[in-house]
C-alpha positions as CSV (number, residue, x, y, z in Angstrom):
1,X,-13.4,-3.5,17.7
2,X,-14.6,-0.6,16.5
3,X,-13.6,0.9,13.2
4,X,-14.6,4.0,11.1
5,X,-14.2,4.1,7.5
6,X,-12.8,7.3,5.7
7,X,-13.6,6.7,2.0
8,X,-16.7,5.1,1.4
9,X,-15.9,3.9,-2.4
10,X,-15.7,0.4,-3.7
11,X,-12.5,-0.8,-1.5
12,X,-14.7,0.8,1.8
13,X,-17.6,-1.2,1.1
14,X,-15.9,-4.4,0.6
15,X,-13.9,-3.4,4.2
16,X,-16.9,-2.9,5.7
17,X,-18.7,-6.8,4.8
18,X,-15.2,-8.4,5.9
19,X,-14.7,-6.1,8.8
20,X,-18.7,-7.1,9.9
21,X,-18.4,-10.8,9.4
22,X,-15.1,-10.8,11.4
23,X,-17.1,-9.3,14.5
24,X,-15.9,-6.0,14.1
25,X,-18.8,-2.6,14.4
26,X,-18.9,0.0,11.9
27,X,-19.2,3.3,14.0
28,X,-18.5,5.7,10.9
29,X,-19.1,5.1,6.8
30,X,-17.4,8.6,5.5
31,X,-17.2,10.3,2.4
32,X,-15.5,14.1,3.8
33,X,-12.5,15.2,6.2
34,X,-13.6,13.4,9.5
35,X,-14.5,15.1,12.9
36,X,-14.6,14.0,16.2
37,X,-18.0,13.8,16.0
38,X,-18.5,12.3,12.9
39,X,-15.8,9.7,13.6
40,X,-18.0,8.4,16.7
41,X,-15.6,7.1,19.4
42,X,-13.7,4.5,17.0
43,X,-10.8,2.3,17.9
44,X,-9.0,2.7,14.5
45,X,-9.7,4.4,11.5
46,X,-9.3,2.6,8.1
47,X,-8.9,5.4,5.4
48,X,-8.9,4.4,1.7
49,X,-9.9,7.9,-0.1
50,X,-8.3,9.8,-2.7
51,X,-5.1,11.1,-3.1
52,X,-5.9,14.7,-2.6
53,X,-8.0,14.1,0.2
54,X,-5.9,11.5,2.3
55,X,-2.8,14.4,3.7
56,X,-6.5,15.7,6.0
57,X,-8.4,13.4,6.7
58,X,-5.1,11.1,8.3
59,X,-3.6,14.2,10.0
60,X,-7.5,15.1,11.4
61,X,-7.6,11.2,12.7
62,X,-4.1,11.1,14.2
63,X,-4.8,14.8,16.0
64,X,-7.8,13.1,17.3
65,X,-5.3,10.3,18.9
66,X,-7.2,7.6,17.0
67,X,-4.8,5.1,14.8
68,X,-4.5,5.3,11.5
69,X,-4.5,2.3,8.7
70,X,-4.1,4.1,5.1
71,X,-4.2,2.3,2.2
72,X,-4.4,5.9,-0.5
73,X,-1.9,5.8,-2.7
74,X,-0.6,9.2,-4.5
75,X,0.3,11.9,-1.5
76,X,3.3,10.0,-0.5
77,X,5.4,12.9,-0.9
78,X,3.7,14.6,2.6
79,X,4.0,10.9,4.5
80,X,6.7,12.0,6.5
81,X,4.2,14.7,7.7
82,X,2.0,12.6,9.3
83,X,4.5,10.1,10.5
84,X,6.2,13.0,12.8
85,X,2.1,14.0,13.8
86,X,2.1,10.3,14.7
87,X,4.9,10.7,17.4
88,X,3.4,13.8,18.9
89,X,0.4,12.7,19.4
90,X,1.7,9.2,20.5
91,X,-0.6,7.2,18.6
92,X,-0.4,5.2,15.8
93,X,0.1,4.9,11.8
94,X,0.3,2.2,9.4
95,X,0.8,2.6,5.7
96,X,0.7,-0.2,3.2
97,X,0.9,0.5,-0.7
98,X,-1.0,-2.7,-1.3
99,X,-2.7,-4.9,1.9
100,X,-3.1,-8.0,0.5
101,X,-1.3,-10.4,2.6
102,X,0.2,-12.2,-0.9
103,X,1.8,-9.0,-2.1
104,X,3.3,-8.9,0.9
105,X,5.3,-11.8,0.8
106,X,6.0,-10.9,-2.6
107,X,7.6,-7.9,-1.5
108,X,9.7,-10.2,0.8
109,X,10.6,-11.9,-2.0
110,X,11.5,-9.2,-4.9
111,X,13.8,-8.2,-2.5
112,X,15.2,-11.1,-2.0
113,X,15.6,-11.7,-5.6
114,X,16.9,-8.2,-6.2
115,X,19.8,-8.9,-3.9
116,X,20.5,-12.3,-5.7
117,X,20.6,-10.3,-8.9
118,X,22.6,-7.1,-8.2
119,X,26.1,-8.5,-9.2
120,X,24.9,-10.6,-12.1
121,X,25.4,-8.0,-14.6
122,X,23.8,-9.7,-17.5
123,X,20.0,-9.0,-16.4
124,X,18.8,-5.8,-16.7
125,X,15.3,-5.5,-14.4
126,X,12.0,-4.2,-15.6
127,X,8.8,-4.1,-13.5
128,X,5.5,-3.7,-14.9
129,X,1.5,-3.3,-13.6
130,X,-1.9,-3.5,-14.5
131,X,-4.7,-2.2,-13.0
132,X,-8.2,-1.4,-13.9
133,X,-9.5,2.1,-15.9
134,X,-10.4,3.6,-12.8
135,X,-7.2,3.6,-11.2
136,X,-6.2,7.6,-10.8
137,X,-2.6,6.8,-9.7
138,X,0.4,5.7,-12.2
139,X,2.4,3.8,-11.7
140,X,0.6,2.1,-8.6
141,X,1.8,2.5,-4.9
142,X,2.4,-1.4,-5.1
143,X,4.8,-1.1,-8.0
144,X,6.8,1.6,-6.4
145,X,7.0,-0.2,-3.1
146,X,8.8,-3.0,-5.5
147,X,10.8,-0.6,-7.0
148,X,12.3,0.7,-4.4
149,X,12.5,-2.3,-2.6
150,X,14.9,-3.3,-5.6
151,X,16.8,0.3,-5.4
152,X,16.7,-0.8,-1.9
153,X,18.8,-4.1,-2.5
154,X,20.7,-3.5,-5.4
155,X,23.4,-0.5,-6.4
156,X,22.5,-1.3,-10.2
157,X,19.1,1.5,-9.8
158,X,19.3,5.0,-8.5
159,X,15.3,5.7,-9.1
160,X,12.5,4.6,-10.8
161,X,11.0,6.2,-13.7
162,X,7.6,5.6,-16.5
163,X,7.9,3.4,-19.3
164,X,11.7,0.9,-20.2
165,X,14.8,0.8,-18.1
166,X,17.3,2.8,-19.0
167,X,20.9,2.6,-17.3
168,X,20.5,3.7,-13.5
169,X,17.1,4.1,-14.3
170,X,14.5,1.4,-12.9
171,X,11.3,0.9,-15.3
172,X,7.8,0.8,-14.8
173,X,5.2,-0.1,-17.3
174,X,2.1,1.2,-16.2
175,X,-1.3,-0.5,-18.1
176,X,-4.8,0.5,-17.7
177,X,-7.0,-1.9,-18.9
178,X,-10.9,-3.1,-18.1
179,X,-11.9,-4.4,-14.2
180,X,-8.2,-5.8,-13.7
181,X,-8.0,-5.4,-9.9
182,X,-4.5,-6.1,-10.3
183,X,-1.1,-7.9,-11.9
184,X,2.7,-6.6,-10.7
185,X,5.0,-8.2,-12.7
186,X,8.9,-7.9,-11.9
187,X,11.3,-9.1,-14.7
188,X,15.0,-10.1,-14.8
189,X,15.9,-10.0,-18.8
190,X,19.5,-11.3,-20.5
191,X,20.4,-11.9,-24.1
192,X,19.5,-15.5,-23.1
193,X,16.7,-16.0,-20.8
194,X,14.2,-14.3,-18.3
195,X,13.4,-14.6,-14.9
196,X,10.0,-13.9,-14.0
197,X,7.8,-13.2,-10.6
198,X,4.5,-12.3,-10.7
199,X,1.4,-11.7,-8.3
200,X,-1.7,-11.7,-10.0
201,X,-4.8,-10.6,-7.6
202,X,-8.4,-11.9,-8.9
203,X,-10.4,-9.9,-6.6
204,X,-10.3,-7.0,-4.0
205,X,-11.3,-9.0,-1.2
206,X,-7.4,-9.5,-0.3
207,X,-6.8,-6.4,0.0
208,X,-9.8,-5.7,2.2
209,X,-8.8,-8.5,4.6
210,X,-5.1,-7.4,4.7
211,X,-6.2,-4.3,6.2
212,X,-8.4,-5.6,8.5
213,X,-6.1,-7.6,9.9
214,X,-3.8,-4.6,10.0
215,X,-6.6,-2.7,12.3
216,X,-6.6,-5.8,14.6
217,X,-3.1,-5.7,14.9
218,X,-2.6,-2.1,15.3
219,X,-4.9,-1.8,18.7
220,X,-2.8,-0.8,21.8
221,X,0.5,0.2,19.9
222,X,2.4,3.6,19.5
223,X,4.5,4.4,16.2
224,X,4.4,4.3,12.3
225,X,4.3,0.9,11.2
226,X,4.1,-1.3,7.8
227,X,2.6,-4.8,6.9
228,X,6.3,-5.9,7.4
229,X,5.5,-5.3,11.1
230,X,1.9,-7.1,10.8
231,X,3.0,-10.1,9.4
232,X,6.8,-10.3,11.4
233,X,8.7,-10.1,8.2
């Protein structure tokens, strides 16, 4: 297969070995809004940039019929831009929040868990992450996907906010600290007890496999897709 990389920082780098030593070729290693030419003839784009950047460089890949695998978090509010580009030009999109194939199945199960939860009334939910200094985004694209995957399962939440859960309001606990490449805690509190999940990554190497795997899966389809599509959840 052959994949260009859009965003050529620390999470493209570590794409690119795992990509390579699953037999894949790197056609395209870039750092600005892609071209047709610069994107040399790829079978699927992987595009981890930055949040300002991510809205053109996916719309300049889709209009250019090649599918899209984005793992940029931050320009979420303009995603329903790109998935309607998508359809007309009858290729393909997939975005994942977090790629790792563990967080995942933990999103599988805080669902789960949420809709265990919602008529226990004496648990009130708060979620917390931490990621490393460099992170630009707060809270994380993996922390909202669990938040509203509880708001999703649950008529105790309305929205999500920054900081403690307060009535209809869903808390996140955003921490910045060192290299952690990252911990999403969700947490189920009562007067008596706690109830605790927890995925801890140690290295970014998951999530550079997780979207790998997405690109292999991706080839020959039409739509906007998620890792719940990759993985048959």
């Amino acid at each position: 297969m052959r994949i260009a990389l859009v965003g050529y920082g620390r999470m493209g780098k570590i794409i690119d070995e795992i990509a390579t030593k699953r037999g894949h070729e790197i056609v395209a290693r870039l750092k600005e809004t892609p071209t047709a030419e610069s994107l040399n003839n790829p079978d699927v784009v992987i595009e981890f940039s930055l949040p300002e950047f991510a809205f053109d460089n996916i719309k300049s890949c889709l209009e250019n019929k090649i599918p899209v695998i984005c793992g940029t978090t931050g320009w979420l509010e303009r995603k329903s831009e790109i998935e309607n580009i998508t359809a007309q030009n009858e290729t393909a999109f997939l975005y994942g929040s977090n790629f790792s194939l563990g967080v995942n199945l933990f999103f599988a199960l805080n669902e789960k868990l949420a809709g265990l939860m919602k008529n226990v009334d004496q648990y009130t939910c708060q979620l917390e992450e931490i990621h490393h200094i460099h992170k630009l985004d707060a809270p994380s694209g993996t922390a909202i996907s669990l938040a509203e995957g509880i708001i999703g399962n649950s008529d105790k939440y309305e929205a999500w906010k920054l900081e403690e859960t307060q009535e209809k309001q869903l808390g996140i606990f955003a921490i910045r600290e060192d290299e952690v490449p990252g911990t999403h805690s969700v947490y189920y509190r009562s007067e008596v007890d706690e109830i605790e999940i927890k995925h801890t990554a140690f290295n970014r190497n998951g999530f550079a496999l997780g979207a790998v795997v997405a690109a292999e899966w991706i080839q020959d389809k039409k739509g906007n897709f998620t890792m719940k599509d990759v993985l048959g959840l």
